[in-house]
C-alpha positions in Angstrom: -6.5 -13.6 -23.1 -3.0 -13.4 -22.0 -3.2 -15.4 -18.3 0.5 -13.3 -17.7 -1.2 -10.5 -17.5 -2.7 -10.9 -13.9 -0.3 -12.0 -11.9 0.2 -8.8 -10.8 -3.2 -9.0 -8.5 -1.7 -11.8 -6.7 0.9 -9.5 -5.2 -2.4 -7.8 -3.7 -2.7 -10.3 -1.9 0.1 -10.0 1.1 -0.8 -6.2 0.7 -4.4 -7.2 1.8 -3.4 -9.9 4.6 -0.8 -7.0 6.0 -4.3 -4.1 5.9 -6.4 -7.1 7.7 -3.9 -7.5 10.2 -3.2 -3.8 10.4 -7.0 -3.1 11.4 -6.7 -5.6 14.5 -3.0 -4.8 15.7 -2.8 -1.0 14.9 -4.1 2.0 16.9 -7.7 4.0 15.9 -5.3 7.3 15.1 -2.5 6.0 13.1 0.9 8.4 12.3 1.7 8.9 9.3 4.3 11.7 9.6 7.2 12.0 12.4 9.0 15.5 12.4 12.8 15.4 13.1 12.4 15.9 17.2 10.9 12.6 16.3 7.2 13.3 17.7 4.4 12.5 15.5 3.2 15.6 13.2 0.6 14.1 10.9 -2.0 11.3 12.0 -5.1 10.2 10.0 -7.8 7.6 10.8 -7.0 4.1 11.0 -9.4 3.3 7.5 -7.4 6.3 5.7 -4.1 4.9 6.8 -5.1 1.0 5.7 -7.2 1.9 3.0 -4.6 4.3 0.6 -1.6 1.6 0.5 -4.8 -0.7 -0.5 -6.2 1.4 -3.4 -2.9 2.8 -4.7 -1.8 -1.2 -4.3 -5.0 -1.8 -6.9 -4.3 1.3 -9.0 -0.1 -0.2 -9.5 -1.7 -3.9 -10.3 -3.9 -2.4 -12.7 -1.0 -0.3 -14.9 1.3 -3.4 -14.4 -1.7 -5.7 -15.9 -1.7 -3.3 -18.6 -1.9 -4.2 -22.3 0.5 -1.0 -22.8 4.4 -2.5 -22.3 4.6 1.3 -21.5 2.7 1.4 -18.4 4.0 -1.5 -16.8 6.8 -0.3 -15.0 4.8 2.1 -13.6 2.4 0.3 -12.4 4.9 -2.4 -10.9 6.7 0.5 -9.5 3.3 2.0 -7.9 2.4 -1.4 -5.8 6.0 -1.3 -4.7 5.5 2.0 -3.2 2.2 0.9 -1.8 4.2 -1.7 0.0 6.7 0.7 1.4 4.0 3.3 2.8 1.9 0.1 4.5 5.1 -1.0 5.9 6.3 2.5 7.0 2.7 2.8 8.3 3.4 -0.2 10.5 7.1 0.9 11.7 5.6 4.0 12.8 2.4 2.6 14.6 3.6 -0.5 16.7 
């Protein structure tokens, strides 16, 4: 087995530490969408909100984990976006 092939999981870690500390320091109703007024349009439940940067975080270090040179880009480029939405999440929020 290639041991360089899951070092991508270890970048789930922050992601997880951030959705732990999200779930004590963020509101039950979290916005996920300002309009340009800038008043909040969209909201969603706090375990929606934490949970999708979470699972799209595993889906990103699975493709970048990948055998496939092909799909791991993609999948390196999928956890970074999970990054950005948590951390939008948290602009938004606090």
């Amino acid at each position: 087995m290639n041991k360089k092939r899951f070092w991508p999981f270890l970048l789930l870690l922050p992601l997880a530490i951030a959705v732990i500390a999200g779930w004590f320091l963020l509101p039950d109703t979290l916005v996920m969408q300002v309009s340009t007024s800038g008043q909040p349009s969209k909201s969603m439940p706090k375990v929606l909100g934490l949970l999708i940067p979470m699972a799209a975080g595993m889906i990103g270090a699975a493709y970048a984990s990948s055998e496939r040179e092909e799909r791991r880009p993609r999948g390196l480029i999928i956890l970074a976006l999970a990054v950005v939405i948590l951390a939008v999440t948290f602009v938004f929020n606090l």
